[in-house]
TORPA-4810 file (N, C-alpha, C, O; in nm, 3 decimals):
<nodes>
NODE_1_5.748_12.416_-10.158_5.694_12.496_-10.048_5.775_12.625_-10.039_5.894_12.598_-10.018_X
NODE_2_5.758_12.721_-10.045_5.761_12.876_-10.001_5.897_12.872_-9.927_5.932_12.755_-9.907_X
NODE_3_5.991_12.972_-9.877_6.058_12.992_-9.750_5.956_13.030_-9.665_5.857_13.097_-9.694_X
NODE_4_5.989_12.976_-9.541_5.849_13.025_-9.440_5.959_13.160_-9.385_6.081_13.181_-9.381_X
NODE_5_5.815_13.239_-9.342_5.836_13.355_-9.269_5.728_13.331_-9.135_5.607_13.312_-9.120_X
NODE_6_5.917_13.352_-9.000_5.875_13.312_-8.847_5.837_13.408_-8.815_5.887_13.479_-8.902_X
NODE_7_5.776_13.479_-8.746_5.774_13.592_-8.580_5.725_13.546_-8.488_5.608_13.511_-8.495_X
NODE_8_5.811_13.529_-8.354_5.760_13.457_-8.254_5.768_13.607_-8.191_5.872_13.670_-8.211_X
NODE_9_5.629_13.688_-8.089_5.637_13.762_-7.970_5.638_13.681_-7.862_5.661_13.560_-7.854_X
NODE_10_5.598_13.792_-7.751_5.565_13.736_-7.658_5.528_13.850_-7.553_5.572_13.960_-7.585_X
NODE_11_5.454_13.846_-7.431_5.416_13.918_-7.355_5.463_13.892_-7.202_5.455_13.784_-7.144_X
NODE_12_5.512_14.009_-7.151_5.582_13.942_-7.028_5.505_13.829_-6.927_5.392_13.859_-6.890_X
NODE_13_5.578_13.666_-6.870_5.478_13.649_-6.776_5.461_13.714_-6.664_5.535_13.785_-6.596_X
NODE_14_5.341_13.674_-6.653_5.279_13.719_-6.515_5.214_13.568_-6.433_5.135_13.496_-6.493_X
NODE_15_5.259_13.537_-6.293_5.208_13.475_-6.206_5.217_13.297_-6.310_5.125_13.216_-6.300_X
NODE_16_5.316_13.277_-6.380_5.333_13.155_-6.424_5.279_13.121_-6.574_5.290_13.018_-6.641_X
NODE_17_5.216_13.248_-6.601_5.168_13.218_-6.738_5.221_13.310_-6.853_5.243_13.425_-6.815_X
NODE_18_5.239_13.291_-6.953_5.290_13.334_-7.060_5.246_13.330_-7.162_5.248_13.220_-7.218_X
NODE_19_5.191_13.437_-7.227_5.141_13.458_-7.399_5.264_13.465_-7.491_5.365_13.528_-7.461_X
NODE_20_5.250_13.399_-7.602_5.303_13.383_-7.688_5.272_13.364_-7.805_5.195_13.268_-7.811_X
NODE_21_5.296_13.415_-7.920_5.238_13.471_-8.003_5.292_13.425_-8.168_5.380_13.500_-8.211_X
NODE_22_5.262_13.346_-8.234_5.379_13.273_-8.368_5.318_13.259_-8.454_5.221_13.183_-8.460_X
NODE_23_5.376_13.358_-8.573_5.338_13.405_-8.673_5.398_13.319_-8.812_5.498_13.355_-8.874_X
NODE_24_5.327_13.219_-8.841_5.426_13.166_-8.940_5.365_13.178_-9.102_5.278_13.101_-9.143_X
NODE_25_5.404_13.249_-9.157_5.354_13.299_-9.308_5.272_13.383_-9.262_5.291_13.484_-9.195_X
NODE_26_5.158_13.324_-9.312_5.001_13.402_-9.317_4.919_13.380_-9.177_4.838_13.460_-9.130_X
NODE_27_4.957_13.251_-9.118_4.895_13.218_-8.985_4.953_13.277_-8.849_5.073_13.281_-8.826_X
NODE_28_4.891_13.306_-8.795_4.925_13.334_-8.602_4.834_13.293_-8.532_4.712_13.309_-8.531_X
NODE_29_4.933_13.216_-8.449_4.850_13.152_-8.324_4.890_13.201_-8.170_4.983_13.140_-8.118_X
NODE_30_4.840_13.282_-8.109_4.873_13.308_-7.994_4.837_13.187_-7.880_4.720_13.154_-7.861_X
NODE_31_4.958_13.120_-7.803_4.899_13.051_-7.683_4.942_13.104_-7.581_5.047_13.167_-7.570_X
NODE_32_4.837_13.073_-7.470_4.885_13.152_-7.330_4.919_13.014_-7.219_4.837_12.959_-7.145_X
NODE_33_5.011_12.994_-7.230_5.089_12.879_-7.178_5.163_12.900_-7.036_5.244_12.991_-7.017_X
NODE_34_5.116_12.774_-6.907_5.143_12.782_-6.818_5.248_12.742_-6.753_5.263_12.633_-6.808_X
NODE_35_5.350_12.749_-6.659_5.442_12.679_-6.628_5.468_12.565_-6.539_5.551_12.561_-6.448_X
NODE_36_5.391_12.476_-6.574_5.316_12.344_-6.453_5.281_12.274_-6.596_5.235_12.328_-6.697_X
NODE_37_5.308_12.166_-6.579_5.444_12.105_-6.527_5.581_12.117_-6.564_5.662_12.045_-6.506_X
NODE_38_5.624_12.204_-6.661_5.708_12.208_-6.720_5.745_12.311_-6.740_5.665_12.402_-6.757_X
NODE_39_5.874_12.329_-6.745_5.913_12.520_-6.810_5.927_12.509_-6.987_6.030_12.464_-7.036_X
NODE_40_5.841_12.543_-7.052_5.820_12.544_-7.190_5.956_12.591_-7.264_6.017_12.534_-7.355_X
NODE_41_5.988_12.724_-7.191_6.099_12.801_-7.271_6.224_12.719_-7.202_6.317_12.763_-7.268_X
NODE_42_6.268_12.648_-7.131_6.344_12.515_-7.095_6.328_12.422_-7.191_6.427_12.362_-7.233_X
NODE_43_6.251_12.405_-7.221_6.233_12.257_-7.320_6.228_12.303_-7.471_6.244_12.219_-7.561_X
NODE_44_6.199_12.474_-7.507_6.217_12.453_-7.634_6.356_12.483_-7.639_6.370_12.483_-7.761_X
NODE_45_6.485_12.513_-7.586_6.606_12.556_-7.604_6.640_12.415_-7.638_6.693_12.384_-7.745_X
NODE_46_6.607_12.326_-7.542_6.623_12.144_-7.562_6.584_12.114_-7.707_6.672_12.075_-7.784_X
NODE_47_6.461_12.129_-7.749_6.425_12.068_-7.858_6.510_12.143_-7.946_6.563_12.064_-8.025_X
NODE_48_6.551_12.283_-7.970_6.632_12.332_-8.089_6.776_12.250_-8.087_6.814_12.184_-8.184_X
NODE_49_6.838_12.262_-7.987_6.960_12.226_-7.972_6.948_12.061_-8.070_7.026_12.034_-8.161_X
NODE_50_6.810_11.948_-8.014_6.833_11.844_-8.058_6.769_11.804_-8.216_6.768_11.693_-8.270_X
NODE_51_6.723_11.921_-8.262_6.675_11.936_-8.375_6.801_11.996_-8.465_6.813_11.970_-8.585_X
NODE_52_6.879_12.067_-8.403_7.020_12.171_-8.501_7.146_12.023_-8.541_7.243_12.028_-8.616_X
NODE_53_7.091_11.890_-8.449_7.182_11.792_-8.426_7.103_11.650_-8.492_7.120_11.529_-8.477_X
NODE_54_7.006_11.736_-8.573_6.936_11.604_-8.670_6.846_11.521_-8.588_6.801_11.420_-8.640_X
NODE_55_6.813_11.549_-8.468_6.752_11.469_-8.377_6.581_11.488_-8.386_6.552_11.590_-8.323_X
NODE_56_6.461_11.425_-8.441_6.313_11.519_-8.362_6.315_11.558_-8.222_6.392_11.518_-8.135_X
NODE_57_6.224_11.640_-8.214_6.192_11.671_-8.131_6.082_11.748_-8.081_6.036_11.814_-8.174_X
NODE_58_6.018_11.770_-7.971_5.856_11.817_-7.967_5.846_11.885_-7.805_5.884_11.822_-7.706_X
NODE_59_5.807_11.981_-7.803_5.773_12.105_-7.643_5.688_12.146_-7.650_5.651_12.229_-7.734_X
NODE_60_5.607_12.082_-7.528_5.448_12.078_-7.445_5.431_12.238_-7.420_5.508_12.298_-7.345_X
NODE_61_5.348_12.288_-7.472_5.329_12.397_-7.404_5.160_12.394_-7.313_5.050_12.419_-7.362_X
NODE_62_5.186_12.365_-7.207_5.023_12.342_-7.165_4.976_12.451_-7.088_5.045_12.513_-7.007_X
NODE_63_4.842_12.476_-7.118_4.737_12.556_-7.128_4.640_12.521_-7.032_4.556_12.606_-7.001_X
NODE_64_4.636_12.368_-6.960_4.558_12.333_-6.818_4.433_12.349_-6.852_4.360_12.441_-6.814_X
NODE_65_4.403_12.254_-6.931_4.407_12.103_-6.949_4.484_12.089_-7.091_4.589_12.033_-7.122_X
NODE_66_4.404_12.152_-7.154_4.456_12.137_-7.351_4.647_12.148_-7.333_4.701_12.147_-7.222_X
NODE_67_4.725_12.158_-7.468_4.805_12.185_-7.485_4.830_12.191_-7.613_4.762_12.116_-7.683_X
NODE_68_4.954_12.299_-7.697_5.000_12.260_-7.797_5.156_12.195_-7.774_5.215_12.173_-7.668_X
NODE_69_5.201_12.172_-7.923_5.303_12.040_-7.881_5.372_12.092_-8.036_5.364_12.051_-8.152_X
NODE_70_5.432_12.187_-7.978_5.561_12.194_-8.109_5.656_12.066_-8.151_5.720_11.991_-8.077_X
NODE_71_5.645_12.065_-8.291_5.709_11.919_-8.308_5.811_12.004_-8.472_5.773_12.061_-8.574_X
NODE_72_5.963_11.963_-8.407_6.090_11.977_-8.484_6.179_11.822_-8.562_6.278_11.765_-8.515_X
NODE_73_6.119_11.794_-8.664_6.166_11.683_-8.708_6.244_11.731_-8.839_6.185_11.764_-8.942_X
NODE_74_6.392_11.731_-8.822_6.448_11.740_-8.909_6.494_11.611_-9.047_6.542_11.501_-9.019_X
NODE_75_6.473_11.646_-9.151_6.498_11.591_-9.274_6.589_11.588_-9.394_6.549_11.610_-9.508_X
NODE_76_6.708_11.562_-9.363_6.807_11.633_-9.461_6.863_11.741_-9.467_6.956_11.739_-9.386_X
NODE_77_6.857_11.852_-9.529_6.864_11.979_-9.500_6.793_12.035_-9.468_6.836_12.148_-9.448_X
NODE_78_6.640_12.019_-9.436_6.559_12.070_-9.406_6.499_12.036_-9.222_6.534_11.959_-9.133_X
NODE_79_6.395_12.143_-9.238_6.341_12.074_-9.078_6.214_12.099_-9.095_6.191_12.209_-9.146_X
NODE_80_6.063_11.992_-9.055_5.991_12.005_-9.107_5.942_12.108_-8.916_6.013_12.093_-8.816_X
NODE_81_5.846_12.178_-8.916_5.766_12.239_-8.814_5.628_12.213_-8.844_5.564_12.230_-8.947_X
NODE_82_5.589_12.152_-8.694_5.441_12.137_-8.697_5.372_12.183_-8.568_5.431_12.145_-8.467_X
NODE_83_5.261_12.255_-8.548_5.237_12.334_-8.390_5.079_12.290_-8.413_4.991_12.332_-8.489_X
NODE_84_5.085_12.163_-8.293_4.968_12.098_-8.313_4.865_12.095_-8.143_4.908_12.069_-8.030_X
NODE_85_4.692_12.138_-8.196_4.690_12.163_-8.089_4.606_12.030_-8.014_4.542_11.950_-8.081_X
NODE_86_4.617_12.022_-7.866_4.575_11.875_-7.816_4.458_11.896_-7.739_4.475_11.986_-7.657_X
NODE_87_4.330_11.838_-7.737_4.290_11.861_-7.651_4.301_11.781_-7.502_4.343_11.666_-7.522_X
NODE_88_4.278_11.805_-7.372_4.378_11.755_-7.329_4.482_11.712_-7.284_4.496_11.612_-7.213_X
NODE_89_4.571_11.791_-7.326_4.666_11.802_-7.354_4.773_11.621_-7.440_4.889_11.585_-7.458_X
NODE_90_4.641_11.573_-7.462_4.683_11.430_-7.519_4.763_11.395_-7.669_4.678_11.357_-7.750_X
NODE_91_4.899_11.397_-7.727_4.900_11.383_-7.872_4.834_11.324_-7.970_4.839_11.345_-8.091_X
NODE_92_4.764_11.241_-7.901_4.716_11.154_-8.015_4.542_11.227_-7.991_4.465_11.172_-8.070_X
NODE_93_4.478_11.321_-7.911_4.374_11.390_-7.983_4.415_11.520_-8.045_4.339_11.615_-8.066_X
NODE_94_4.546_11.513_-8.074_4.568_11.651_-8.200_4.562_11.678_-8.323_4.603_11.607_-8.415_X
NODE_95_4.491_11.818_-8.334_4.514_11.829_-8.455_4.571_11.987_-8.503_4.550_12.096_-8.450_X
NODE_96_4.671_11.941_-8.659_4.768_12.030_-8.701_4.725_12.157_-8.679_4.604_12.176_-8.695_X
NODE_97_4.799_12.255_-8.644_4.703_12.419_-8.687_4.851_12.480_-8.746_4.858_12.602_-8.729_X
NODE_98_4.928_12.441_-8.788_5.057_12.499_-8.828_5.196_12.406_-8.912_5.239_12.312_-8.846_X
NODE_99_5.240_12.422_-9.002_5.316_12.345_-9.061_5.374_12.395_-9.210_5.311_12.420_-9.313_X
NODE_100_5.524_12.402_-9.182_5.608_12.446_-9.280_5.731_12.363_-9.258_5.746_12.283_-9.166_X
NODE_101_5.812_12.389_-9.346_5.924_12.303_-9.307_6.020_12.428_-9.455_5.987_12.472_-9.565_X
NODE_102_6.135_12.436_-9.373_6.261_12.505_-9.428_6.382_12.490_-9.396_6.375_12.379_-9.343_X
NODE_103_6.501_12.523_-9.389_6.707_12.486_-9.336_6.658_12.512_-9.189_6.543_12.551_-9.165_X
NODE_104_6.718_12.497_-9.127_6.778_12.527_-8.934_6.762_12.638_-8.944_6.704_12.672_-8.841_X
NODE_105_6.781_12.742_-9.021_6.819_12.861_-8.981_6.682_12.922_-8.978_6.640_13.000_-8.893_X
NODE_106_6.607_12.868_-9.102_6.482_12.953_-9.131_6.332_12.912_-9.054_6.217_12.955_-9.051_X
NODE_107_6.397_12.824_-9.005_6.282_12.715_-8.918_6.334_12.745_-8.719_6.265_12.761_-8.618_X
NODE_108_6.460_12.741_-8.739_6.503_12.699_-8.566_6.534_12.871_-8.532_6.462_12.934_-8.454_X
NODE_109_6.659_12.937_-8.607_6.694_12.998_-8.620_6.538_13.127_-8.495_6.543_13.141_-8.373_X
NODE_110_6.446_13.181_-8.578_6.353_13.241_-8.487_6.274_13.260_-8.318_6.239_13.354_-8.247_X
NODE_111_6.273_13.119_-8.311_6.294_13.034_-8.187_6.389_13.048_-8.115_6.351_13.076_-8.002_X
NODE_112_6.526_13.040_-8.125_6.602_13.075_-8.062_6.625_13.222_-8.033_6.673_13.250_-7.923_X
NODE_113_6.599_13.310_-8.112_6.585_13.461_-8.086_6.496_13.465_-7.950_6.524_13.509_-7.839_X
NODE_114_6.369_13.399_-8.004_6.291_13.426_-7.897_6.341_13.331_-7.740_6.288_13.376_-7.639_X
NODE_115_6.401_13.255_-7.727_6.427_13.219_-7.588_6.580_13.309_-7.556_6.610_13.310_-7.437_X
NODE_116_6.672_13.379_-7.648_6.760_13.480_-7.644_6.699_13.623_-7.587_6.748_13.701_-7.506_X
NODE_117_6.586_13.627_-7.651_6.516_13.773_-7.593_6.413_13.724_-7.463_6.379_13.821_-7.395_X
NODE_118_6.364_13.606_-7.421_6.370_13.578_-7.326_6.457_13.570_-7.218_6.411_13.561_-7.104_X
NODE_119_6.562_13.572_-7.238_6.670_13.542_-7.143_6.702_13.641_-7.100_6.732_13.641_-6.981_X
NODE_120_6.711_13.778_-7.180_6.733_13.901_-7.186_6.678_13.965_-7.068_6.728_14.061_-7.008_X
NODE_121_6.563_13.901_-7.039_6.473_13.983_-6.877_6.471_13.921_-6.763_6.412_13.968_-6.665_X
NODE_122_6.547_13.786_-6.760_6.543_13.742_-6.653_6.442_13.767_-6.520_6.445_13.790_-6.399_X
NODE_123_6.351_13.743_-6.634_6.216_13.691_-6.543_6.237_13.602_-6.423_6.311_13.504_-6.418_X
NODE_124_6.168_13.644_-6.337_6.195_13.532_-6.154_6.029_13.522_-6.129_5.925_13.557_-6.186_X
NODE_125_6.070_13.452_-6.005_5.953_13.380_-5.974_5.867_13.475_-5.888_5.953_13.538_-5.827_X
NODE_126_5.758_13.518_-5.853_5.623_13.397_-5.933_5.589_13.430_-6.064_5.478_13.408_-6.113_X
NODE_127_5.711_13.499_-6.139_5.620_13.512_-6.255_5.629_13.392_-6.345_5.541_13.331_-6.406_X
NODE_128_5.782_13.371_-6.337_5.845_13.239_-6.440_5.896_13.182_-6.378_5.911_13.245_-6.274_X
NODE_129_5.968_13.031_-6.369_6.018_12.961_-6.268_6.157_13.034_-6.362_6.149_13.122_-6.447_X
NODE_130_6.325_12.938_-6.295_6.456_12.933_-6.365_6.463_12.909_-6.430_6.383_12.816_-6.439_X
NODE_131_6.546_12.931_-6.582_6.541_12.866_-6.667_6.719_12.819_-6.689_6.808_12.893_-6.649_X
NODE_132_6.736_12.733_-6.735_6.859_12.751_-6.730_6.873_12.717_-6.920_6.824_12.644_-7.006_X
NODE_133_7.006_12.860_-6.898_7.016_12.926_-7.011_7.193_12.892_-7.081_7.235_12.946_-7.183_X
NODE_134_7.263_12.804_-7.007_7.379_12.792_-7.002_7.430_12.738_-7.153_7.536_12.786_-7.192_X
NODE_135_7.372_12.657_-7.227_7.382_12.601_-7.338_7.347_12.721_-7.457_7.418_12.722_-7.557_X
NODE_136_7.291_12.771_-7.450_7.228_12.858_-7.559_7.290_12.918_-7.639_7.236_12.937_-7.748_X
NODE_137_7.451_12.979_-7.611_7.512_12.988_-7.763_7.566_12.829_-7.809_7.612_12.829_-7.924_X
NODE_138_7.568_12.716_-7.751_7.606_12.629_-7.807_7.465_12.581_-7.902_7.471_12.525_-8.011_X
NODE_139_7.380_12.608_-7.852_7.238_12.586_-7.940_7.281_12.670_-8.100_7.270_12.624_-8.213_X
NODE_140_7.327_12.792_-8.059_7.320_12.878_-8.181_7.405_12.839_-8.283_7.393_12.849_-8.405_X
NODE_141_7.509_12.784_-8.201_7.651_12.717_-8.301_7.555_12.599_-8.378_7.538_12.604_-8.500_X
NODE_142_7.502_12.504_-8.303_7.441_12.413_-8.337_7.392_12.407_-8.466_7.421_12.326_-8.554_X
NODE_143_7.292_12.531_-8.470_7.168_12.583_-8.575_7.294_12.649_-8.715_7.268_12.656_-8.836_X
NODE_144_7.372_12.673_-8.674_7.484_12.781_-8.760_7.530_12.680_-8.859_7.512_12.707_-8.978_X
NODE_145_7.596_12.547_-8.822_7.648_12.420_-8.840_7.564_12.361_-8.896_7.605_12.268_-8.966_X
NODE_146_7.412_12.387_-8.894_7.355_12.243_-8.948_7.253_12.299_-9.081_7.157_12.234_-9.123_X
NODE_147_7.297_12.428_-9.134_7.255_12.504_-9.217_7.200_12.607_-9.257_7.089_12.648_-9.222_X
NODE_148_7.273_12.654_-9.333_7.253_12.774_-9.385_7.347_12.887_-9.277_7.405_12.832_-9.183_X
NODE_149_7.363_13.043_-9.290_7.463_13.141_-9.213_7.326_13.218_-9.159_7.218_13.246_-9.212_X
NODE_150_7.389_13.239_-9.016_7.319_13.320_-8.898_7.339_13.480_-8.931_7.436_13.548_-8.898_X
NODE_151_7.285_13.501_-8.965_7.328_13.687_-8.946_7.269_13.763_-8.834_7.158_13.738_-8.787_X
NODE_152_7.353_13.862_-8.790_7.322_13.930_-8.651_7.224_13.850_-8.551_7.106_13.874_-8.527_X
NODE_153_7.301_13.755_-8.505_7.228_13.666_-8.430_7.242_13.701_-8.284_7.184_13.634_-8.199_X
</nodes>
């Protein structure tokens, strides 16, 4: 398989919802993801951190009703990525729309930029709920440690 090539955007939220935008190779999928029940960009800092530590892991992004469901299952040196969408928001009516797998760095590594340049605007409420951001260079150490070198991170 290829090195994958990430770009995650994003568009500021507004009133709890958030576009987001992930470009992986040749594919982009923009979702516009709500913050009920869950703070998404909260749970993916979670899933990197437990993915940089060999752990799976998977962050609901729901859309009210549907959802997609980023899933980080690391494999050796590698980490496989899969961005699957539900209808529902149910896992088991999903299906794949995204999937590569590459090191921490080339897989997690992007993701974390993007909840770093999230953090950067400290978005408040009603647009975004809190996020708490306190772990996040330990996330980066995490990703640094579990393969491959971070540059200008």
């Amino acid at each position: 398989m290829p090195t994958p090539h990430f770009h995650v955007s994003y568009k500021p939220p507004s009133h709890g919802w958030l576009t987001m935008t992930i470009r992986v190779n040749e594919q982009t999928v923009e979702i516009d993801a709500s913050d009920v029940p869950n703070n998404p960009v909260e749970d993916l800092l979670g899933a990197l951190d437990l993915a940089a530590k060999g752990v799976p892991s998977r962050v609901w992004w729901h859309l009210e009703p549907d959802g997609y469901f980023m899933y980080f299952t690391p494999n050796g040196e590698e980490v496989e990525f899969k961005l699957v969408f539900a209808t529902e928001s149910e896992p088991a009516r999903g299906r794949e729309v995204v999937e590569t797998r590459g090191n921490a760095v080339q897989v997690l590594l992007p993701f974390w930029r993007f909840v770093r340049e999230f953090q950067s605007h400290d978005f408040q409420e009603p647009h975004w709920p809190p996020t708490d951001y306190k772990r996040i260079l330990f996330v980066r150490d995490n990703i640094r440690s579990s393969g491959g070198k971070i540059v200008n991170p």
